[in-house]
TORDOVO-507997 format. One line per field, with one value per residue (C-alpha): residue in one letter; residue number from 1; x, y, z. Coordinates in steps of 0.1 Angstrom, whole numbers, plus 5000, padded with zeros to 4 digits. Example, Ala and Ser with C-alpha at 12.3 -4.5 7.8 and 13.67 -1.06 7.14 Angstrom:
# residues 2
residu <- [a|s]
num <- [1|2]
east <- [5123|5137]
north <- [4955|4989]
up <- [5078|5071]
This chain:
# residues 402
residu <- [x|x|x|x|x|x|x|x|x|x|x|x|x|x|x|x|x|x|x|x|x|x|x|x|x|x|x|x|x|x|x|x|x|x|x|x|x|x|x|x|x|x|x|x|x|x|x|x|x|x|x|x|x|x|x|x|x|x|x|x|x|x|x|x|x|x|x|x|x|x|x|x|x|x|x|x|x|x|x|x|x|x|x|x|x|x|x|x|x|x|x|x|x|x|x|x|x|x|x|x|x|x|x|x|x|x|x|x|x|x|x|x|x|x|x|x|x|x|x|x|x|x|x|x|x|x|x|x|x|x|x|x|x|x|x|x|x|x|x|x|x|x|x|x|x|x|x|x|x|x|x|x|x|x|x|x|x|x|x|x|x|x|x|x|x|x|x|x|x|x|x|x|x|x|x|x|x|x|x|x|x|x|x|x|x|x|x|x|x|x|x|x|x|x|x|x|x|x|x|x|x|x|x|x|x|x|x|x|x|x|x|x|x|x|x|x|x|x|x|x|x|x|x|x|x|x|x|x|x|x|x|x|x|x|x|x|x|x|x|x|x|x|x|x|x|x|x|x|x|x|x|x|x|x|x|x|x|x|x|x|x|x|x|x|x|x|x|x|x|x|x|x|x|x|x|x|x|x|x|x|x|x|x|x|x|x|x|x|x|x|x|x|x|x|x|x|x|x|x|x|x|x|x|x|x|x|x|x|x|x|x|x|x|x|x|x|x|x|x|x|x|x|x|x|x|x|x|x|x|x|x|x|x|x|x|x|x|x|x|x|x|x|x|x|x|x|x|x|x|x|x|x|x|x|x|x|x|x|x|x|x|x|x|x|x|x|x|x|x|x|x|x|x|x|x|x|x|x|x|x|x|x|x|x|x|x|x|x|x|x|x|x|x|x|x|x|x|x|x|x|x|x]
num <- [1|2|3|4|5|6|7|8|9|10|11|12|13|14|15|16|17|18|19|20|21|22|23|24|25|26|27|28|29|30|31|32|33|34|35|36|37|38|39|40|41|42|43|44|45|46|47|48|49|50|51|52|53|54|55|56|57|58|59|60|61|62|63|64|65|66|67|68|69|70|71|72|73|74|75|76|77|78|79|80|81|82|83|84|85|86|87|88|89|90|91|92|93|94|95|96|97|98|99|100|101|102|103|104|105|106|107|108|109|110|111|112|113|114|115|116|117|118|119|120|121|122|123|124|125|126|127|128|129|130|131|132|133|134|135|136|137|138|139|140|141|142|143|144|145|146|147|148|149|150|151|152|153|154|155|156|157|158|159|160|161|162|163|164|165|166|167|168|169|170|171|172|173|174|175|176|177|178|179|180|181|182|183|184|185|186|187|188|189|190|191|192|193|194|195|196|197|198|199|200|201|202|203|204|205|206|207|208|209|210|211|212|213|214|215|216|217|218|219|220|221|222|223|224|225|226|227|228|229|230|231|232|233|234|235|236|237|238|239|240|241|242|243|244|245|246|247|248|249|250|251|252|253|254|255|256|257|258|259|260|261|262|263|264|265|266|267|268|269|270|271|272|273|274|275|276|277|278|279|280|281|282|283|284|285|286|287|288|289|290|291|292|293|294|295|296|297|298|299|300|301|302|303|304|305|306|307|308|309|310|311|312|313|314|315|316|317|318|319|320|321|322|323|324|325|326|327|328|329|330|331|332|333|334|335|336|337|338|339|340|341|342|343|344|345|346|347|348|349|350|351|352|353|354|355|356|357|358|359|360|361|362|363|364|365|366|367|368|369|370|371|372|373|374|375|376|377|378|379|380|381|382|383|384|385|386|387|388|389|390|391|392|393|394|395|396|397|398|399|400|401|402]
east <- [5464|5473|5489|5456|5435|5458|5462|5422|5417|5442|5428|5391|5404|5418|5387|5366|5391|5391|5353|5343|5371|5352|5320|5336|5346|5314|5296|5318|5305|5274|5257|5223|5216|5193|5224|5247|5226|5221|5257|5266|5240|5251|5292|5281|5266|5299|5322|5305|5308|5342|5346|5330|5347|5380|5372|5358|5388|5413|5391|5381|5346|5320|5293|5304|5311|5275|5258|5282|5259|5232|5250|5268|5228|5225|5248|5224|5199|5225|5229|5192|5188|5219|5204|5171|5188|5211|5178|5158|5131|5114|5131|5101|5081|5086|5127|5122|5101|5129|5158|5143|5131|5165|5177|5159|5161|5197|5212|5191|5187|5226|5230|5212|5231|5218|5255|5269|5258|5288|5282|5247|5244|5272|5259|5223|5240|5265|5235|5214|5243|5249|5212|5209|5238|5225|5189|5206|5226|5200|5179|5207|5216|5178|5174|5156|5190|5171|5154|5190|5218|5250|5269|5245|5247|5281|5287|5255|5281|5312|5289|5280|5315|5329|5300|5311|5347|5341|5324|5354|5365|5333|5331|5365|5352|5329|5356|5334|5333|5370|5386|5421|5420|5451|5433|5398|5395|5362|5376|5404|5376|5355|5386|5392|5358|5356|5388|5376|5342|5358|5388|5349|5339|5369|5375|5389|5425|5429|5406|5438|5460|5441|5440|5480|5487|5463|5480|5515|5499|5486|5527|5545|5528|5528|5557|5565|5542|5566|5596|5582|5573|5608|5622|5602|5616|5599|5585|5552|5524|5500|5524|5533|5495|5490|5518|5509|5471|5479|5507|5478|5450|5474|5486|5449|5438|5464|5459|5426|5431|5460|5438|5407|5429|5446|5414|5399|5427|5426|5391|5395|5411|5395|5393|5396|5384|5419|5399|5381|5412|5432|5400|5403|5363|5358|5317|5293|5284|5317|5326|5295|5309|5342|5325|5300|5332|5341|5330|5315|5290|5288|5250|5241|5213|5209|5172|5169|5132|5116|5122|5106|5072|5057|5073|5063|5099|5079|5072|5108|5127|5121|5135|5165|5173|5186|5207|5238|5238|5208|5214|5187|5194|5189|5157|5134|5166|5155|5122|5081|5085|5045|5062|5050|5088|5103|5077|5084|5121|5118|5095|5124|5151|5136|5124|5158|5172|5195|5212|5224|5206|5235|5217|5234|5207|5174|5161|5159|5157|5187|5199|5221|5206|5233|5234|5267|5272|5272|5310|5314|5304|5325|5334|5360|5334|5307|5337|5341|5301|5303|5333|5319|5288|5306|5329|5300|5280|5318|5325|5289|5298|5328|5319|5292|5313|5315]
north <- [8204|8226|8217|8229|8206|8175|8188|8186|8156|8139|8148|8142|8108|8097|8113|8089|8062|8071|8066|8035|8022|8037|8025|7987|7994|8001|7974|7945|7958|7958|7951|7950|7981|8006|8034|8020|8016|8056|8059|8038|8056|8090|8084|8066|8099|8124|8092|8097|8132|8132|8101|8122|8151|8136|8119|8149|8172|8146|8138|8170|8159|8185|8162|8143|8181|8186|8151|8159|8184|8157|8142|8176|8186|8153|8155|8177|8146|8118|8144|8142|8106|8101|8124|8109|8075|8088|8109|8070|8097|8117|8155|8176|8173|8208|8200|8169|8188|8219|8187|8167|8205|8213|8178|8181|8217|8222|8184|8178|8221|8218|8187|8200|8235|8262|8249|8271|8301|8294|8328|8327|8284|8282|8306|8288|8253|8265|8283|8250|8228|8249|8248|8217|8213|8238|8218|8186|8208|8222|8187|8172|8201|8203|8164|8148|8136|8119|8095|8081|8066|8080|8065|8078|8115|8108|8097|8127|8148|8139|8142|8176|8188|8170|8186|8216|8214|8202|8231|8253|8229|8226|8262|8257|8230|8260|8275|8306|8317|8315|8316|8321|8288|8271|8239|8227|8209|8192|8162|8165|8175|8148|8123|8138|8136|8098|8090|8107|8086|8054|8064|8074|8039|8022|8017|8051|8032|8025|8060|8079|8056|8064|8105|8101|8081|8105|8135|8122|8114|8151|8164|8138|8143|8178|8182|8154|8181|8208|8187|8176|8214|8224|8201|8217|8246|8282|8272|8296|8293|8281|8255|8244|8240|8219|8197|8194|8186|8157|8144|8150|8132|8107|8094|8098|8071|8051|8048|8042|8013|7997|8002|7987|7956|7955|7957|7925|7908|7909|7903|7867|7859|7853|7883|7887|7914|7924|7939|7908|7883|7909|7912|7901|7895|7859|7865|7874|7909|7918|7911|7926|7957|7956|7952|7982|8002|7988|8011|7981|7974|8012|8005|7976|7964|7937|7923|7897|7878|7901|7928|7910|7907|7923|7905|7865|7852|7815|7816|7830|7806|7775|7802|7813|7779|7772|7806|7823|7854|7867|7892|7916|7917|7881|7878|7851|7831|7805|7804|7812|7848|7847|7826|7844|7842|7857|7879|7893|7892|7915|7940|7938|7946|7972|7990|7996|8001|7973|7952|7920|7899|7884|7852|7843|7821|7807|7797|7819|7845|7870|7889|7914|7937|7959|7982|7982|8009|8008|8018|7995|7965|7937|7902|7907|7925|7893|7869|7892|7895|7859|7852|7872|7852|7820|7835|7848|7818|7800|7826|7821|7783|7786|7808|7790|7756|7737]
up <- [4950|4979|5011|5027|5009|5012|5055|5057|5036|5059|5092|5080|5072|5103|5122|5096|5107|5143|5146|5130|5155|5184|5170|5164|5201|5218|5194|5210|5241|5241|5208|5220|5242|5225|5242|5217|5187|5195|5196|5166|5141|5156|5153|5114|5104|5119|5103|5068|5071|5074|5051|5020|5026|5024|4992|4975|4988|4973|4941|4933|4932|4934|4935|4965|4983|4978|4990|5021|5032|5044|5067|5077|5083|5104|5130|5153|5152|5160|5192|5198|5201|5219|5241|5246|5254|5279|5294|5289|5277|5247|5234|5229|5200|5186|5194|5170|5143|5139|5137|5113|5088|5097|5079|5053|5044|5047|5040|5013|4998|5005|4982|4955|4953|4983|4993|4965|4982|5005|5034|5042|5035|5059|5087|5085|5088|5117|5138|5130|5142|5172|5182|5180|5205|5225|5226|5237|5262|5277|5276|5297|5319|5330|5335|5367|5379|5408|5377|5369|5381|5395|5369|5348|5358|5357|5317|5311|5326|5310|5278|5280|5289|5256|5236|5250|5241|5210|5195|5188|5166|5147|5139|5119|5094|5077|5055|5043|5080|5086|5053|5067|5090|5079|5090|5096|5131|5131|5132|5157|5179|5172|5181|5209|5222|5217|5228|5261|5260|5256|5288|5310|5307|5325|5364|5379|5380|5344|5335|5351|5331|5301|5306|5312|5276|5258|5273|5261|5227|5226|5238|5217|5186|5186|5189|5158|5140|5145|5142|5107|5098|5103|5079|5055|5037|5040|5073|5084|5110|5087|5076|5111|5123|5094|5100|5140|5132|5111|5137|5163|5145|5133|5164|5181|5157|5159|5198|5189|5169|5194|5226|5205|5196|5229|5248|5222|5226|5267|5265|5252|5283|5319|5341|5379|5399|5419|5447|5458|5451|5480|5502|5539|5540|5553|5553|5522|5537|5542|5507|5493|5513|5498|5462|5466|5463|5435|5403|5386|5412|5426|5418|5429|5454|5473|5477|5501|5502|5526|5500|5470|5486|5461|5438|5444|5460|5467|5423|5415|5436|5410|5386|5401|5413|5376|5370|5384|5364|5345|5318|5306|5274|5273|5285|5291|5294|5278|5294|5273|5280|5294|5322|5356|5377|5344|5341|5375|5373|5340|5361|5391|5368|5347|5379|5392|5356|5361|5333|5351|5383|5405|5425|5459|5469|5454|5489|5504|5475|5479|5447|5437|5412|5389|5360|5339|5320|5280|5277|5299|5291|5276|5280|5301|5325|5321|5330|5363|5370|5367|5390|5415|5421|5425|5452|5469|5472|5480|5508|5526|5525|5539|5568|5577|5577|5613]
């Protein structure tokens, strides 16, 4: 077995690695959110890509080499659907039709031997790949960005940009193209992009924390690649970007796996929002203020019972009375979900595209209406929703107090 076999099988394997880690990540999250089933199914296909090519590189196995053509054929419709739930809207029909032929024709023609012809199977599945990125690219660039969020342009944006970078390293994985690639990069791409998804979802503090520790992975293990490629004897270039892309796809995973644990571990223990605990509000506006700059509720609204009139405030106040925090995903909270008040609370927070109703006071009705964004939402981020409403209501007691 050749040191370029046992390179890629290596750095395949930790991008396997490095995704279902990802995936375990954003599943703790938010289990229930149709944005990360998307995700999950779409990082499962590029994770069993990478999975089976390992094992056939380090088996020999020509059979599993072929059957990786299906999910190799796949990975422009995890895109698509990722890109229809970030878009909360339907890819053209004709878009759909050339993904799913495409599936079909090349996964499954490229399991049962059109892979053998290795120049022209390889430029059809790296133009088919490519257009498919392209579509969702285009999809995304060409969005109604008045229809969604600012955090939600925001993650659209950072999405692209990844796709974007990411390419590169896709063309590399298709050997017959660039037979004198001393290392395929697919998955060093595909770590890379994740490990930027997961740093997107965090407060703009701990995202520049995040971008820092990933850039001294990067330095650091690159140069433990080159400091392992010189022990070697006959060093040469092809040698030395082998060694540097499994020290580099190594150490990605491992962060991976330690900020995954870390950020479990954290989790299991009450969080406070810093900002409010140093705020010098004494009123609930002022705080609300203070929290509006706060990237977890950089999209909330407040709707006080004048702005519900279309809404029944005199039915939902019964509701509210008996919550603090209503969850969307949770819905009818415990209530017949043909109930009128839930009813009408479900119609609020799907119009505004929220995820979570804050109540500050039942009577009067005045909410605070929020979306949290997939990546980020966690425990750690319900404990601080929560938090939040009690020292809201606790703030407008106190500065109302004789």
């Amino acid at each position: 077995m050749s040191s370029a076999v046992i390179a890629n099988a290596i750095v395949n394997l930790s991008g396997a690695i490095g995704l279902v880690v990802a995936m375990l990540a954003l599943h703790r999250r938010d289990a229930r959110s149709l944005l990360t089933q998307r995700l999950l199914v779409a990082l499962g296909i590029v994770a069993l890509l990478f999975l089976m090519r390992a094992t056939a590189w380090l088996t020999g196995s020509s059979l599993i080499d072929d059957l990786s053509a299906i999910p190799a054929a796949a990975v422009p419709f995890g895109a698509l659907i990722v890109t229809e739930g970030m878009l909360r809207r339907h890819a053209p029909r004709a878009i759909k039709i050339a993904v799913i032929a495409g599936v079909i024709v090349l996964g499954f023609g490229g399991a049962f031997g059109l892979g053998h012809f290795d120049m022209p199977y390889a430029i059809a599945l790296v133009l088919f790949q490519l257009g498919g990125f392209a579509a969702c690219a285009s999809l995304l660039a060409t969005r109604d960005r008045h229809s969604l969020m600012a955090s939600e342009n925001r993650s659209i944006d950072r999405m692209t940009i990844g796709a974007v970078i990411v390419l590169p390293f896709i063309v590399t994985d298709f050997h017959a193209l660039m037979p004198n690639m001393p290392v395929r990069l697919g998955a060093l791409g595909a770590l890379l992009v994740v490990t930027a998804v997961l740093i997107a979802g965090a407060s703009s503090e701990a995202r520049w924390h995040g971008v820092l520790l990933t850039v001294l992975r990067l330095a650091s293990s690159t140069l433990l690649g080159l400091a392992a490629a010189f022990v070697a004897p006959d060093v040469e270039a092809a040698q030395v970007a082998r060694f540097c892309a499994i020290a580099v796809s190594g150490v990605l995973t491992i962060g991976l796996m330690t900020d995954t644990l870390r950020a479990y571990l954290e989790s299991r223990a009450p969080g406070v929002l810093s900002s409010v605990a140093i705020s010098p509000a004494t009123t609930r506006d002022q705080l609300i203020t203070e929290l509006l700059r706060h990237p977890l509720f950089e999209s909330a609204r407040r709707y006080r019972e004048v702005d519900l009139a279309a809404y029944d405030p005199l039915l939902l106040r019964n509701r509210l009375a008996t919550h603090r925090v209503l969850r969307g995903s949770d819905a009818p909270w415990g209530h017949p979900p043909t109930d009128p008040a839930v009813e009408r609370l479900v119609s609020l927070m799907a119009a505004g595209g929220a995820t979570h109703l804050v109540v500050l006071s039942s009577d009067p009705v005045d909410i605070l209406v929020l979306a949290v964004p997939v990546i980020s939402a966690d425990p750690a981020t319900e404990t601080a929703i929560a938090l939040v409403q009690r020292i809201l209501i606790m703030t407008d007691d106190v500065a109302h107090a004789p």
